[in-house]
VMD Tcl script that draws the C-alpha trace (Angstrom):
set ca {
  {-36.40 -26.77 76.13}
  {-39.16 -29.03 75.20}
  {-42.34 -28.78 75.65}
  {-42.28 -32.73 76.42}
  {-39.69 -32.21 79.00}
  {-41.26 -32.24 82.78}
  {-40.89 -29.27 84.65}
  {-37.40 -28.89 87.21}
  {-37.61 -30.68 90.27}
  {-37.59 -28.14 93.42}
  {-34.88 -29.25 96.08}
  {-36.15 -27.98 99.28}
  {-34.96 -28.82 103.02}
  {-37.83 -29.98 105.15}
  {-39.30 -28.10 107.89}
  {-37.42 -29.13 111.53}
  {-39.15 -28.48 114.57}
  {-37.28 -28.10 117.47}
  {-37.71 -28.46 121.26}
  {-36.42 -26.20 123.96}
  {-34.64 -27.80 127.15}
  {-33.13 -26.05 130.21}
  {-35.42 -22.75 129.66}
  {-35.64 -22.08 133.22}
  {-31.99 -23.36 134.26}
  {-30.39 -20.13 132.54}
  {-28.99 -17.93 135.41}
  {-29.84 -14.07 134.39}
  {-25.99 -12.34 132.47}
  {-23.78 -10.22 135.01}
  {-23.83 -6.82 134.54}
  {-20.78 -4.86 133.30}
  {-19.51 -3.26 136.68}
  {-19.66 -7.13 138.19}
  {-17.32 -8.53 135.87}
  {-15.39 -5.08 136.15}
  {-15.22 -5.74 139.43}
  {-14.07 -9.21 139.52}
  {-11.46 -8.57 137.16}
  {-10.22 -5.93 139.24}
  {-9.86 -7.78 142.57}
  {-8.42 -10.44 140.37}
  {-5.59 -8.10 139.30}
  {-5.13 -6.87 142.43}
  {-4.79 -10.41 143.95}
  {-1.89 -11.31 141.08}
  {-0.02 -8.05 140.93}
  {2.69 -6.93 143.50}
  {2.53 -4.20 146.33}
  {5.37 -3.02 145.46}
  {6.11 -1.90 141.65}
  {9.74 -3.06 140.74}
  {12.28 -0.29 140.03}
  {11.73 0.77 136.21}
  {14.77 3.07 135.53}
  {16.79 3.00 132.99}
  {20.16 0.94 133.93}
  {23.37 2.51 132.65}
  {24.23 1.23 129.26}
  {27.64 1.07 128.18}
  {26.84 2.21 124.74}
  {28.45 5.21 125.04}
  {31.99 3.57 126.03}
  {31.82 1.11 123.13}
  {31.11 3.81 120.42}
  {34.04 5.89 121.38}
  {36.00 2.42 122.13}
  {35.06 1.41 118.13}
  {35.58 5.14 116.96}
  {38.97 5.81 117.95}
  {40.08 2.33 117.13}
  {39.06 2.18 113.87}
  {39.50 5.64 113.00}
  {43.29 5.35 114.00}
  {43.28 1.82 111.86}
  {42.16 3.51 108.46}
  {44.99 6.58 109.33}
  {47.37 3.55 109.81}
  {46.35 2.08 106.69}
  {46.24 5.68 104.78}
  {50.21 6.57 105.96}
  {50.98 3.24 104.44}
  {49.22 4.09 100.83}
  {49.22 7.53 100.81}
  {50.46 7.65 97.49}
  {48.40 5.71 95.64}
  {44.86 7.65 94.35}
  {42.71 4.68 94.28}
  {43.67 3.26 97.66}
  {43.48 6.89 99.19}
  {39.68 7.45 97.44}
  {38.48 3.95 98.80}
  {39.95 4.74 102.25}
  {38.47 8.16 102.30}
  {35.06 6.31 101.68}
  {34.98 3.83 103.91}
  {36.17 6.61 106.53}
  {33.01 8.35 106.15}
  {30.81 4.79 105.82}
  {31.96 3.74 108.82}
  {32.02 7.08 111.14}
  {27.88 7.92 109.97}
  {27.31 4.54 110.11}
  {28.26 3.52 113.68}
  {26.34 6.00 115.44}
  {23.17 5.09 113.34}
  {23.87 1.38 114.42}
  {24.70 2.66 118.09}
  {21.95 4.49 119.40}
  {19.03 3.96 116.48}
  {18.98 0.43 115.72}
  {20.09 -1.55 118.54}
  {18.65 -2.19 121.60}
  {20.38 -0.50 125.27}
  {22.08 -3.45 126.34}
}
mol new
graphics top color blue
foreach p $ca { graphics top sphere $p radius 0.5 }
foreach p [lrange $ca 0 end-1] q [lrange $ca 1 end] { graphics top cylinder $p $q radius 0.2 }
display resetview
């Protein structure tokens, strides 16, 4: 720098004064066990006398899991009588036996919903 160069220019915002309205038309704040209060007569106005019945409904689950099981499992001994001979068929049968009978149950009653 210079020493012919002026000095920086200072960018500062100007002082604002500012007037206060309404300073006495500011009811006082509710207290904590006033709005706990309302809220609770509130709730009490919206929610029934009577709680609704909140058992569990019989699913049928149960009756489509062995309705699947014994289906398919007598489908893939179908199949396996008809290629019983054959290694490859057998060890792909064999597999899918076992893919299918952990996997329903883990589909059954851990993933989806009770319907």
């Amino acid at each position: 720098m210079n020493e012919e160069d002026p000095p920086p220019r200072k960018f500062t915002f100007k002082d604002n004064s500012f007037q206060r309205e309404n300073v006495a038309a500011t009811p006082p704040a509710p207290s904590v066990h006033e709005i706990l209060r309302d809220n609770l007569a509130v709730q009490k106005s919206l929610e029934p006398a009577v709680l609704p019945n909140l058992k569990d409904r019989r699913t049928k689950r149960c009756r489509d899991y062995w309705l699947l099981m014994l289906t398919m499992n007598s489908l893939i001994a179908l199949v396996g009588w008809k290629v019983y001979g054959n290694p490859a068929g057998s060890v792909i049968l064999l597999s899918f036996c076992v893919i299918f009978n952990v996997g329903l149950p883990w589909i059954m009653f851990q993933v989806m919903d009770k319907y």
